[in-house]
C-alpha positions in Angstrom: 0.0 0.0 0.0 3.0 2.7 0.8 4.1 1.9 -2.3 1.3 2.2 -4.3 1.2 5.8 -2.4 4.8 6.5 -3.3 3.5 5.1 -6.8 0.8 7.6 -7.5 2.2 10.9 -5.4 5.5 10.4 -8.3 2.7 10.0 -11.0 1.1 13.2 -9.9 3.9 15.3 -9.6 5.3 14.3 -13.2 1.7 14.9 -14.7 2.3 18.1 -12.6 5.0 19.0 -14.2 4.2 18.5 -17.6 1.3 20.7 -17.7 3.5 23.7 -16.0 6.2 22.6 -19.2 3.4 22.9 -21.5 2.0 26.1 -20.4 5.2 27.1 -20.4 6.0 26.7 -24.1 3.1 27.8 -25.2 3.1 31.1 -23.7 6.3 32.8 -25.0 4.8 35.9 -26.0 6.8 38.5 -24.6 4.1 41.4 -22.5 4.9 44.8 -20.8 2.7 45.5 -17.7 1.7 48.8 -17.1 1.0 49.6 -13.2 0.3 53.1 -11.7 2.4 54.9 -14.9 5.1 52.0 -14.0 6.1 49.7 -17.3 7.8 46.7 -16.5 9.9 44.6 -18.6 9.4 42.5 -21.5 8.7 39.2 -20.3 6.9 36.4 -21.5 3.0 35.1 -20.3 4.3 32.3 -18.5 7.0 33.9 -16.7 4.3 36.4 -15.4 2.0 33.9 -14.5 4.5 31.9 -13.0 6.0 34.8 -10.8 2.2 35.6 -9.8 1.9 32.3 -8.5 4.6 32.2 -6.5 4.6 35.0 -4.9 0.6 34.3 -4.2 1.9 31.4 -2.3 4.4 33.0 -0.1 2.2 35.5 0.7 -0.7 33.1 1.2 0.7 31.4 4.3 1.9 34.5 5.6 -1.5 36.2 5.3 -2.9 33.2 6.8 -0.6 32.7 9.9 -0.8 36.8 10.7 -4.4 36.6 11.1 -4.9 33.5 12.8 -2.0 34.8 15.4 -4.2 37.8 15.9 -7.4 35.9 16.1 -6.7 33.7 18.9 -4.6 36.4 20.6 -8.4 38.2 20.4 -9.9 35.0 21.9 -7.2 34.8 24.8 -8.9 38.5 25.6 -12.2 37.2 25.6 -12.1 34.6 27.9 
């Protein structure tokens, strides 16, 4: 059964992967964002997308772990 497990998680991840490859390669048009009169570099779709992504799941957890600190420090008040 742990191997089966093992088995499927490495199946996953390499299906995983070759979608991000594929979205990659197929998104190579090079974009300039324009934010608040700031123009960014010429980068391509993916690399965007990518960059969003990651930085959505730094800030995710961090987001996450602030606010539930706060809430239960709110909770310790209450009680």
């Amino acid at each position: 059964m742990r191997n089966l497990k093992r088995v499927l998680l490495g199946v996953v991840i390499l299906l995983l992967i070759v979608i991000v490859l594929a979205f990659v390669l197929e998104n190579q048009q090079s974009v300039s964002l324009l934010f608040l009169g700031w123009a960014g570099p010429q980068l391509p779709v993916s690399m965007l997308v990518v960059l969003a992504l990651l930085l959505g799941m730094l800030i995710g957890p961090i987001l996450g772990w602030f606010l539930g600190r706060t809430s239960r420090a709110s909770r310790k008040r209450l009680v």
